[in-house]
N, C-alpha and C positions, 0 to 999 in steps of 0.2 A: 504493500500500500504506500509504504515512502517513496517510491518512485512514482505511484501513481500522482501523488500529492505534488511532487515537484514538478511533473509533466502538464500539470495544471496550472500550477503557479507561473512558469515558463511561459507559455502560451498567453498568460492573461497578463506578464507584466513585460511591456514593449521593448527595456531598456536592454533584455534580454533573448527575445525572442530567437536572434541570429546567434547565439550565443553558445560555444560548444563545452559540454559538460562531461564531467565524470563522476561516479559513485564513488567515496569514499567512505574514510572512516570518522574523521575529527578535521572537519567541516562533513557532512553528509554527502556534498556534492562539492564537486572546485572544478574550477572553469581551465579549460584546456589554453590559453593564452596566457603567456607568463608576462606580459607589459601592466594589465591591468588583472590581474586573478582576484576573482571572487571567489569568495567561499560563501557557501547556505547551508547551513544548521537545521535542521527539521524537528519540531517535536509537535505532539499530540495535545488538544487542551482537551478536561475531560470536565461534565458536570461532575457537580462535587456528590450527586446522590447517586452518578453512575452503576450499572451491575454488570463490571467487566467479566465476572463470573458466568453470566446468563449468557452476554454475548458472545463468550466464547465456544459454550455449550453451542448455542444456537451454528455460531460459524463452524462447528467440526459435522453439526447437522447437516448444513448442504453439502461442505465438501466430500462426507461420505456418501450423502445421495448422489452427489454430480458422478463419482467412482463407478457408483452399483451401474447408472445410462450410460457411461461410457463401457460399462462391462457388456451391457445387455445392448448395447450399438443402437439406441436411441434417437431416432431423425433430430436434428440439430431445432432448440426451442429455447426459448427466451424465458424460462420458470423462477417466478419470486413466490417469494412462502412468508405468509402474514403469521407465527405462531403465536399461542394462546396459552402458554406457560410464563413463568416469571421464576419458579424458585429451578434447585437444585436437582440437576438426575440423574440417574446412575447411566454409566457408558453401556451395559446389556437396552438399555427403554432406548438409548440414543441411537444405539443402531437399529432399532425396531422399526425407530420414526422413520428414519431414513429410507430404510427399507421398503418400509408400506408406501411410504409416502410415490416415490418413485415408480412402483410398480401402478400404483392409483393414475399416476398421471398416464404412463404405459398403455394403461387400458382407458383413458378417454382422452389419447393424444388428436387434436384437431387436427385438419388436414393440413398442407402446405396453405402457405399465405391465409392463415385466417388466425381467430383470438377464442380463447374461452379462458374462463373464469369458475370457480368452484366453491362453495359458499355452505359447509354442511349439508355438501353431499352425501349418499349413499356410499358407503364403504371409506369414505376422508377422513385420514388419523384424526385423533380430537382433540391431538397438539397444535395440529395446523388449519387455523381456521378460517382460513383464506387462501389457495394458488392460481394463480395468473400462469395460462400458456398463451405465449404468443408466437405463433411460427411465422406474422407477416412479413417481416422483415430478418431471420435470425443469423448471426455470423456463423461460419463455419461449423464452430464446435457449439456455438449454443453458449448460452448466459444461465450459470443457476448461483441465486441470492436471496437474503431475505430484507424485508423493509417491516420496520414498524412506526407507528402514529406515536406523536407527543409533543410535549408543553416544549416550547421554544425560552431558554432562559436567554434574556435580553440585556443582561450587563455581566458580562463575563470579565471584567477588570480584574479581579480579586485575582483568579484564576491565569491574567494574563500575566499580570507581577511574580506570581510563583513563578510561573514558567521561565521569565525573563530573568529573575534572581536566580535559578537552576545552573541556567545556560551561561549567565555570567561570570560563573564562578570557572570555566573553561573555556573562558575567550581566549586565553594567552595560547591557550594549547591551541584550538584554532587559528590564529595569525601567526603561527609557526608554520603553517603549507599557504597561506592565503596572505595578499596585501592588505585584503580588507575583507569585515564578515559578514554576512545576511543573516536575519534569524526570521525564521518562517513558521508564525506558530497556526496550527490548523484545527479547525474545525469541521470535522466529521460529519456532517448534519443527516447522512446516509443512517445515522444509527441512533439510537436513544444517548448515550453518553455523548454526544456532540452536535446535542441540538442548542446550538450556542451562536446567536448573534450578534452584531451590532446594533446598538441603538444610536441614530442620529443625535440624539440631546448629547451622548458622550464624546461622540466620534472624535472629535479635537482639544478633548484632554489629552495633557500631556504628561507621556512616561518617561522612566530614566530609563533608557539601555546606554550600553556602552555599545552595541553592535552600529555598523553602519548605517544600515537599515534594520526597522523590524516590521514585519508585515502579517495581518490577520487573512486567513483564506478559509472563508467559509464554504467547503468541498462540495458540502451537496446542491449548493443555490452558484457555484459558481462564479462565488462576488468575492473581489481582493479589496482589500484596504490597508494604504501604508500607513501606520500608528504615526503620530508627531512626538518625537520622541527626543530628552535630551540627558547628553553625560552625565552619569551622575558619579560623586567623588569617588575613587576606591574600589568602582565597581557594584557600588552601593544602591539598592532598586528601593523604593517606594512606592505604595499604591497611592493611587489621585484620589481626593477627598471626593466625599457623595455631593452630587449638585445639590 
């Protein structure tokens, strides 16, 4: 997903668009021209009620269903899964879900170029309360993922100064391969844990980073925002007072 994030980033911020890169370790990414190298640091911002634990359950969900269609040579489909659990489960139910789940879609796969939807169907595991096939359009291998609905928290500063105070504390180590650093912190909006965005009222508060630039990229809407941002002593971060 880190590359995915920076490929996004890349594309939406023009100064780089032409710009050739490479994956590292401490910058995330540095720029292939040594006159001017930038370095970009990437980190995750998460709500603070986050349940990485579920998400993670959830994401080993699809990636074993995607496994079993690629096992069972499944015409290539665009399948998101809305599930209906929230707590903990054991890896025997998770492969169950998988399982059924897959096989469900198997047996009501739509034709080429068409969509269906499943809603408490007959035979639909009653983890997943929700699956989307759409063959209108699908890539090669087919898209399998899941989305869920929620509360969009709207002043994520709190969360943006940890993050900034984290990464500061290894900027030196960063401008050891880089002239200068970017730090790129993202929100995920694709998933509950990163349903985080800007609110205009805040936008042009100002934070301390020491990095050159620091920039907010909310993933799943596709909107960058360079933060106004300025040095602070020692490497020293501060959160902005409430308007």
């Amino acid at each position: 997903m880190e590359l995915e994030y920076f490929h996004s980033f890349q594309f939406l911020e023009r100064d780089i668009n032409s710009t050739d890169f490479v994956q590292a370790e401490a910058p995330d990414f540095r720029s292939v021209e040594t006159e001017r190298s930038i370095g970009v640091e990437v980190t995750r911002l998460f709500r603070q009620s986050a349940r990485l634990d579920v998400e993670s359950t959830k994401d080993r969900i699809v990636e074993e269903a995607r496994n079993i269609a690629m096992a069972m040579t499944l015409p290539p489909a665009d399948v998101t899964f809305f599930f209906s659990f929230e707590g903990k489960i054991s890896a025997k139910r998770r492969r169950r879900i998988a399982d059924a789940t897959v096989r469900f879609v198997a047996d009501h796969m739509p034709p080429f170029g068409s969509y269906s939807n499943f809603d408490g169907h007959p035979g639909q595991p009653r983890e997943v309360d929700l699956i989307l096939v759409n063959r209108v359009q699908p890539g090669p291998q087919g898209q399998w993922r899941w989305l869920e609905a929620g509360m969009v928290e709207r002043d994520p500063s709190v969360m943006i100064c940890e993050a900034i105070a984290r990464k500061e504390s290894k900027l030196d180590e960063y401008l050891s391969s880089c002239r200068e650093c970017w730090l790129l912190l993202v929100a995920d909006s694709f998933r509950p844990s990163g349903k985080l965005a800007i609110d205009e009222s805040w936008m042009h508060r100002q934070f301390e980073s020491s990095f050159a630039r620091t920039y907010f990229l909310d993933f799943g809407r596709g909107h960058l925002h360079r933060l106004s941002t300025s040095a602070g002593d020692q490497h020293e971060v501060t959160c902005p007072d409430e308007p």
